[in-house]
C-alpha positions in Angstrom: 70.6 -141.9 53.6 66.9 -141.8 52.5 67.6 -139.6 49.6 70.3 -142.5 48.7 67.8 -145.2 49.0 64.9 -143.5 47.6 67.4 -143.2 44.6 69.0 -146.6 44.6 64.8 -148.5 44.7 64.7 -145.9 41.5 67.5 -146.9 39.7 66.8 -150.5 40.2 62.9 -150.0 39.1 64.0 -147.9 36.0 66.4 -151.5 35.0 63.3 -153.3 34.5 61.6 -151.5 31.6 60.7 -154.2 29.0 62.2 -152.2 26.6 65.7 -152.4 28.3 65.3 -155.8 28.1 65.4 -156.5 24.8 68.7 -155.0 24.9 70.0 -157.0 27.4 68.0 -160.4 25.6 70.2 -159.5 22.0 73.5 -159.3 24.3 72.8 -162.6 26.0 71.9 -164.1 22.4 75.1 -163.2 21.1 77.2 -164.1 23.9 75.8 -168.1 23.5 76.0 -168.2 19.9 73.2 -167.6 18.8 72.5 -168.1 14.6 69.5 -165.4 14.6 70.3 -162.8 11.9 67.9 -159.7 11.1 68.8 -158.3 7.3 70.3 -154.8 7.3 67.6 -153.8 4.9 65.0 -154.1 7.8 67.1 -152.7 9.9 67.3 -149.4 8.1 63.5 -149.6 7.7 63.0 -149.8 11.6 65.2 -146.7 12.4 63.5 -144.7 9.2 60.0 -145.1 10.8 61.0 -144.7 14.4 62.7 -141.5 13.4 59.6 -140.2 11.0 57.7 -141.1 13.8 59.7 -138.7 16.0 59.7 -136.1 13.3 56.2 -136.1 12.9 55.0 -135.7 16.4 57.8 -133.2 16.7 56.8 -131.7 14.0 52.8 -131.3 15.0 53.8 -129.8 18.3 56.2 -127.3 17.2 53.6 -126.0 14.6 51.5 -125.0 17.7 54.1 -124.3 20.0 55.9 -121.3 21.7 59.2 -120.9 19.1 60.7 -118.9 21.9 60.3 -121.8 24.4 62.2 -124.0 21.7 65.1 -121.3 21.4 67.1 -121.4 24.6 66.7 -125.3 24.4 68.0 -125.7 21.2 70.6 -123.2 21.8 72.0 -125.3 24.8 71.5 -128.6 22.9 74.2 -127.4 20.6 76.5 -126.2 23.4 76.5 -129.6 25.0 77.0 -131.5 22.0 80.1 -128.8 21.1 81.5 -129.8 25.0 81.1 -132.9 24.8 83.7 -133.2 21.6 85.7 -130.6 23.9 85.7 -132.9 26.7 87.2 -135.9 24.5 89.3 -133.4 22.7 91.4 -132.6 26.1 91.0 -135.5 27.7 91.2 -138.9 25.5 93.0 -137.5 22.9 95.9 -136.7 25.8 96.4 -140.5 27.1 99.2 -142.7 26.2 98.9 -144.5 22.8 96.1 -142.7 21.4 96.0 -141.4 18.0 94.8 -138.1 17.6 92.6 -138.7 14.5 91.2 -141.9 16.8 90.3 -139.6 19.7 89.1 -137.1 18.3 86.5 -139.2 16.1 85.4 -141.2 19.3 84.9 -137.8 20.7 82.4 -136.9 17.8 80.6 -140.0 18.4 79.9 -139.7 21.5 79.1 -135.9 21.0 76.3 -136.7 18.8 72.8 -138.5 19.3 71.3 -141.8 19.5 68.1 -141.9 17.2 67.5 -145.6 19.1 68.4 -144.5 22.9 66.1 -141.2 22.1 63.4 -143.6 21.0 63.9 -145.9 23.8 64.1 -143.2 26.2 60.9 -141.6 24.9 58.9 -145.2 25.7 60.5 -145.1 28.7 58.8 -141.7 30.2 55.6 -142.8 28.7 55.5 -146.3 31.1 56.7 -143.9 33.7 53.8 -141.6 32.6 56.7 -138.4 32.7 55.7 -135.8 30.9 58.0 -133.7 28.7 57.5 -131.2 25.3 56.3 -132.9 22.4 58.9 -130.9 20.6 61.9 -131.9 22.9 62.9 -134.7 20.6 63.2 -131.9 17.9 65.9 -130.8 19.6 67.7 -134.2 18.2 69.5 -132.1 15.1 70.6 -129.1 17.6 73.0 -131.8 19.7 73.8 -133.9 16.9 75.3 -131.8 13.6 77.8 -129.6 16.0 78.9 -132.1 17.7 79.6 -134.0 14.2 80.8 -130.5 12.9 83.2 -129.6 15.6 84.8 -133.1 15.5 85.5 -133.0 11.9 86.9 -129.6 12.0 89.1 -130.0 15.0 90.6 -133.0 12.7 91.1 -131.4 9.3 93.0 -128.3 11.6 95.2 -131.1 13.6 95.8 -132.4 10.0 96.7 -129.4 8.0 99.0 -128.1 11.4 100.9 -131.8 11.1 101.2 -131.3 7.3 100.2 -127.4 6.1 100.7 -128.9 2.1 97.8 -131.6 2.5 94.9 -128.9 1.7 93.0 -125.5 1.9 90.6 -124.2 4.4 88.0 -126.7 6.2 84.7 -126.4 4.3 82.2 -126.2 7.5 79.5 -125.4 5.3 80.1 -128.7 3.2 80.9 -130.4 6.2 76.5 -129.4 7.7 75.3 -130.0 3.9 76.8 -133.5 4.4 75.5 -134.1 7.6 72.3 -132.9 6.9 72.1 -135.3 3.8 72.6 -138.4 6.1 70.3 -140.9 6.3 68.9 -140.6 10.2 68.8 -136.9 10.0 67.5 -136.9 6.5 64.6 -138.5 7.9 64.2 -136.5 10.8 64.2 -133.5 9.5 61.8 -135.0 6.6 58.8 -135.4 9.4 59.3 -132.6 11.3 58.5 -130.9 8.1 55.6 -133.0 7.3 54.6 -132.1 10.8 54.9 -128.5 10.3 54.1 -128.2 7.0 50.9 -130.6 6.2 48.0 -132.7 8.6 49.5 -136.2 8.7 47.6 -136.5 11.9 45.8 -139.7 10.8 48.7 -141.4 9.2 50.5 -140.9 12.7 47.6 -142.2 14.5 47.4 -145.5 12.1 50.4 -146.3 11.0 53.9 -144.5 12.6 52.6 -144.2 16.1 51.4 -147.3 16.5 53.9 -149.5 15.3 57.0 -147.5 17.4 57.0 -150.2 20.0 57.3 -153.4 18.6 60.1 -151.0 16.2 61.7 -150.4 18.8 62.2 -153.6 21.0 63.6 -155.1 17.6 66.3 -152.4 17.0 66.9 -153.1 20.3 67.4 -156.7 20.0 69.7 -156.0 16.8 71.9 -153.0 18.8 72.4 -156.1 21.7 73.5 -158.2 19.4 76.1 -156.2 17.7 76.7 -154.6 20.6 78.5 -157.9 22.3 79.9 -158.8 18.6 82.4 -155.4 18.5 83.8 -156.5 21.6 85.9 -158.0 19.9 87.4 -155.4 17.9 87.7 -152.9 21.0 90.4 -155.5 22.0 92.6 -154.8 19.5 92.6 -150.8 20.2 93.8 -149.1 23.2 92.0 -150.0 26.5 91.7 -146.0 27.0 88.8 -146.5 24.9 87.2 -148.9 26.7 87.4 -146.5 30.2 86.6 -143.3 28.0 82.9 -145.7 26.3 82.4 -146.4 30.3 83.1 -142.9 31.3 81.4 -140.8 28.7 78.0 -141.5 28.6 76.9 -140.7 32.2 79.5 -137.7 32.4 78.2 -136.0 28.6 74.6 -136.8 30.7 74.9 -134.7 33.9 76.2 -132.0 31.7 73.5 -132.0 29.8 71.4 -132.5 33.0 73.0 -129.7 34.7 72.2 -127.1 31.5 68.7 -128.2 31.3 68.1 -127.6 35.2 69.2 -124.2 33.8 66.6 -124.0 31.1 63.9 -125.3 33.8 64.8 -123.1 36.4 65.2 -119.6 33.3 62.3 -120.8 31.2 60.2 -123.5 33.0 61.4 -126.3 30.6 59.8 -129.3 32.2 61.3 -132.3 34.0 60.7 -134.4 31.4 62.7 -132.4 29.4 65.8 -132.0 30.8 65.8 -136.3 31.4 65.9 -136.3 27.1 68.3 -134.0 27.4 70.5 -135.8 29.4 69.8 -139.1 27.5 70.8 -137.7 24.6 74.3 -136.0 25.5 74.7 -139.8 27.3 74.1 -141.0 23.9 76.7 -141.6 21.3 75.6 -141.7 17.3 74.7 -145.0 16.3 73.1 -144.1 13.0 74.1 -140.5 11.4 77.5 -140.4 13.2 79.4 -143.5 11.8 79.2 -142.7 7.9 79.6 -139.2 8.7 83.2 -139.1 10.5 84.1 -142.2 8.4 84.2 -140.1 5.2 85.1 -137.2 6.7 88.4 -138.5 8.8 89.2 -141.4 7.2 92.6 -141.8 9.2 90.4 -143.1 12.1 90.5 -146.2 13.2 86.7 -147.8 13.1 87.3 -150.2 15.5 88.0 -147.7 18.2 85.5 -145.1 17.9 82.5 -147.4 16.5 83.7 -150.0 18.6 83.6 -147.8 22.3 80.1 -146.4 21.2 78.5 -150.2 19.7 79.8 -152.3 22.7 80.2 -150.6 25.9 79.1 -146.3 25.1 75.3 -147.4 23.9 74.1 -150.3 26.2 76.1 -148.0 28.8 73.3 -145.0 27.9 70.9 -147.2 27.5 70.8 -149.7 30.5 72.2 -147.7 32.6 72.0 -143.9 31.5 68.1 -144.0 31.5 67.5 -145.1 34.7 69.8 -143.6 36.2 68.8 -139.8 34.7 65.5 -140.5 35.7 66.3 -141.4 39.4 67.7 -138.5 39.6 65.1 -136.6 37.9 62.5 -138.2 40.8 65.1 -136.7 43.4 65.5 -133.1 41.9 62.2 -132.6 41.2 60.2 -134.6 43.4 58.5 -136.3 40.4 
């Protein structure tokens, strides 16, 4: 009963993070009408320097770091992203009145990353002064592209076994050069590079690093927002989405939870650590994923999959994923 109530103060502590609340403050705008409006052009600027901000420091530590601590991480970053499609694949895409094309595109979603619940999550640990890897939010990419990869695959086969005359083999290596070329990745992988490659130590220090905050708490504002807005649109899909957005984020979370207890226990990767690595299979693509499954399985139905993950799968990870992996990061590891 301690260990329940010890969790349970946790939990309820982890709720009120300022940066949550922004979240919950866009939401609550929505919901009473409010007129507020933040251009998509600023938008996109936001989530370009919050993730060059995250490539960059990234990219500084892994220039210094151990590669072969990195390898079993990123290794098992990639698995849970690949069973977390599976997981969809066999269970969603099996329910009454579900499209297969539908399910199997939510499934992706949710498979991939969050570049804004990373970010939040990252804030998050620093208020809690929890220490992780500088280089764990590298591990963004290893999670994200076969998750996205696997989903679109999985589709074009389902496709060409319902009709074998509608094309020729599915192009994986198109299918990563595509998703590589997105817009959140693109500019992930574009400061871990910098990070690697050059000394943009003081341009970090001045501009990116300070100015991730106040970023932040405005993507946060716009995700609430939105967020409430495609409610409206999961109403017109199957309610099976609606359970699966509930569902998903805290179940793709203790799997990833569970693999990175295996990487701390085999290679001492640290608390920290394994709580991204949780966020981030809880997480489902709000930036790279979207564009990427529209084009690629256009059959899908928007309003199902970028409906679960907008309105109930991200403030899901976000208000109560977080929290709720770092409670139980404080119980495991007696942090």
């Amino acid at each position: 009963m301690d260990i329940l109530a010890n969790f349970a103060g946790s939990f309820l502590t982890q709720l009120q993070s300022p940066t949550l609340a922004f979240l919950i403050g866009g939401m609550l705008l929505a919901a009473f009408g409010s007129k507020l409006t933040i251009p998509d052009a600023i938008y996109k600027f936001i989530v370009f320097v919050l993730l060059m901000r995250i490539g960059l420091h990234g990219g500084m530590e892994i220039r210094d770091a151990d590669l072969t601590a990195l390898a079993f991480p990123a290794l098992i970053s990639a698995v849970i992203g690949c069973l977390c499609v599976l997981i969809g694949r066999y269970s969603l895409a099996f329910l009454p009145k579900i499209q297969f094309s539908d399910a199997i595109a939510t499934a992706g979603l949710f498979g991939a990353v969050s570049a804004s619940t990373l970010a939040a999550a990252l804030i998050i640990l620093e208020e809690q002064s929890v220490a992780y890897e500088a280089w764990a939010p590298a591990l963004y990419p290893f999670m994200d592209i076969p998750a996205l990869i696997l989903a679109i695959v999985l589709a074009t086969l389902h496709k060409r076994r319902a009709n074998p005359e509608s094309g020729g083999p599915v192009n994986v290596v198109q299918i990563i050069v595509e998703s590589l070329r997105g817009s959140a990745l693109s500019a992930l992988i574009l400061g871990l590079l910098i990070g690697i490659l050059a000394n943009p130590v003081r341009i970090y220090e001045e501009f990116y690093n300070p100015m991730f905050r106040g970023m932040l708490s405005i993507l946060l504002l716009i995700m609430g927002m939105e967020a409430y807005s495609r409610l409206a649109e999961l109403r017109h899909v199957a309610h099976w989405f609606g359970v699966y957005a509930l569902l998903a984020p805290i179940v793709h979370g203790l799997v990833g939870f569970g693999l990175g207890y295996v990487a701390h226990v085999l290679f001492g990767f640290s608390p920290g650590g394994v709580i991204l690595l949780a966020v981030m299979a809880s997480s489902s693509s709000d930036i790279s994923g979207p564009p990427t499954l529209r084009a690629a399985i256009p059959d899908a139905n928007p309003s199902a999959y970028i409906g679960a993950s907008t309105s109930i799968g991200t403030p899901v990870a976000l208000a109560v994923g977080i929290p709720f992996f770092i409670a139980l990061a404080e119980i495991v590891f007696q942090i």
